[in-house]
Each structure stands twice: as structure tokens, then as C-alpha cells.
N, C-alpha and C positions, 0 to 999 in steps of 0.2 A: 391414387396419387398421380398428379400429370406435374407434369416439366416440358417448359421450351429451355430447348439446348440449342447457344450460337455457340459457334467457333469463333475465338475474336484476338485480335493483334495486344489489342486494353479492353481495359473497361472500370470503371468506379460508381459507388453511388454516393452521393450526394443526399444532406439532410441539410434544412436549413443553410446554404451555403458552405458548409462544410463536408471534406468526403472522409466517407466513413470504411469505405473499404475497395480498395483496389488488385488490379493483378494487371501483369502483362498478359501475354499469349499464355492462350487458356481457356475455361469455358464458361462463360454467365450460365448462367441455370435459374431459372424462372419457374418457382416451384410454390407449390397449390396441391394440401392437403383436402381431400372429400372427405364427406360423411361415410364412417362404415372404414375407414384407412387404419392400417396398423404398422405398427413399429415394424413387421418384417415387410410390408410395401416397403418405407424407406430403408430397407436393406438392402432389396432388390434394387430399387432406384440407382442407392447408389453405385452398388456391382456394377450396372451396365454403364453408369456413367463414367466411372474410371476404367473400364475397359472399352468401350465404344472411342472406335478407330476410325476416327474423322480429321484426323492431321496427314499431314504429307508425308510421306518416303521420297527416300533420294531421286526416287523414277517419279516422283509427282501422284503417287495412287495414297488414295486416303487407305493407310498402313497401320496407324499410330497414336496410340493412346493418349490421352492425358499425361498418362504418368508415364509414359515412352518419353514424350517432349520435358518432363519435369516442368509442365505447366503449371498454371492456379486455376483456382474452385471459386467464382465468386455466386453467390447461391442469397438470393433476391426472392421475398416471400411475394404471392401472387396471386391473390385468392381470387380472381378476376379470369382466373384460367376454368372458374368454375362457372363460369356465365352460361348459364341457357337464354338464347332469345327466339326459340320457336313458341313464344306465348305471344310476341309482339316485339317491338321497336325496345323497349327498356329490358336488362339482363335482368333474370333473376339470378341469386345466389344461393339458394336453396340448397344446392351440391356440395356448398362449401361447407369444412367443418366448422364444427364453432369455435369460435374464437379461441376459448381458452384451449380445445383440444388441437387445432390447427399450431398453436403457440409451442406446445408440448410437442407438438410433429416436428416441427418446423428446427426445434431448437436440438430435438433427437437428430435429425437428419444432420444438423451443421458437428456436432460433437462426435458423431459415426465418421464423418469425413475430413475431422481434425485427429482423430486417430488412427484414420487410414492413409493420411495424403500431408503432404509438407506445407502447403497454400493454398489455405481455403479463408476469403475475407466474406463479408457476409455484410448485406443493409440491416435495417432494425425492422423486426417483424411490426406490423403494424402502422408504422411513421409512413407520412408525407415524402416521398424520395423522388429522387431524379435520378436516370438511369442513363449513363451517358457509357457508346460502345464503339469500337471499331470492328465490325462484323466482319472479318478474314473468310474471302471467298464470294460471295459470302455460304455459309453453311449451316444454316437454321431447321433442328429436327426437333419434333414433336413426340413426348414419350408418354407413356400411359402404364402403368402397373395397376393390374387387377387383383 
């Protein structure tokens, strides 16, 4: 299972002109189920994400959790995180799960995180979206659970 994690002031996604789920300060989470992923990857996943301390403290040192700040969870499926292009110029997705088990990931991971945390919005697995953010910092980390 991978994750891009930004630190962000907002952020919303957008479907067809409409948004479908927002937060203030908080974290987008940019997540992508592989082949071979299990429900206790997205356990770990999220552990580290509600505890990974990439907000400020009063001295200004990233001190502070998600759920230190009483931030939001906005959690955007991304199966494009699985791109391999060391064949050539075009990605493949071969790494990616399949759809329907990516879906079952994906929707484990959002229900894990709406019982452990107060604000978590989420886009629609699969749909056409717009990804619109205010990247604070900015602070963009890349996660991987094996």
C-alpha cells in the first residue's frame, strides 16, 4: 500500500463541478492499494498517518499530529501511485490492485479512519476528480507499507 501525504491549510475534491468532500488544515492522503495488500497494510497505514508529526509546535519543529491539531483526513484513491515506467515512456499499472479488490481496500481504509478520527472526507473511488489543495509548507511525504 503507498500514500502521498501533503500537509495542507484546505483542500477538496471535486466531481463533475461539484465538491464532494472537503477539510481545512489537515492531511490529503493520496492512496493506492497494490497487488498482494491486506487489510492489516491499511492498519498500519493508517497508525502512522494519525500519528506522523508533520505540524508545527509553538517553537515551529514539526511536533504534531493530525490529531494533536484536531485536523481532517481527506483520503483520494490513486491507483496511478502504482505506475511503473521503467518499461518505457507509457506507465504500466500492473502493481495496482484490482479494481474490485482496490475498492474493498480503499473503502476499509476510509471506515478504519472514520472510527478512529473525527474528519475524514474522502473523493469517490474510481470517478473522474479534481484535486484542488493548499499545500502548508509545503510538506509532501511519501509512505509505503510492506
Amino acid at each position: 500500500m503507498k500514500a502521498v501525504v501533503q500537509r495542507v491549510a484546505s483542500a477538496r475534491v471535486d466531481i463533475a463541478g461539484q465538491t464532494v468532500g472537503a477539510i481545512d488544515a489537515g492531511l490529503l492522503v493520496l492512496l493506492c492499494a497494490e497487488r498482494g495488500d491486506a487489510d492489516a497494510m491499511a492498519d498500519r497505514m493508517l497508525a502512522k498517518l494519525l500519528k506522523l508529526r508533520i505540524f508545527s509546535d509553538e517553537a515551529g519543529k514539526m511536533n504534531r499530529s493530525v490529531q494533536d491539531i484536531g485536523g481532517g483526513l481527506l483520503v483520494v484513491s490513486q491507483f496511478t501511485l502504482a505506475a511503473d515506467v521503467s518499461g518505457g515512456n507509457r506507465p504500466s499499472f500492473t502493481q495496482a490492485a484490482a479494481p474490485d479488490e482496490g475498492r474493498r481496500l480503499y473503502d476499509y481504509f476510509v471506515d478504519q479512519a472514520r472510527a478512529a478520527h473525527p474528519v475524514v472526507a474522502t473523493g469517490e473511488f474510481g470517478a473522474d476528480m479534481q484535486v484542488y489543495l493548499v499545500n502548508d509548507g509545503p510538506v509532501t511525504i511519501p509512505l509505503q507499507m510492506a
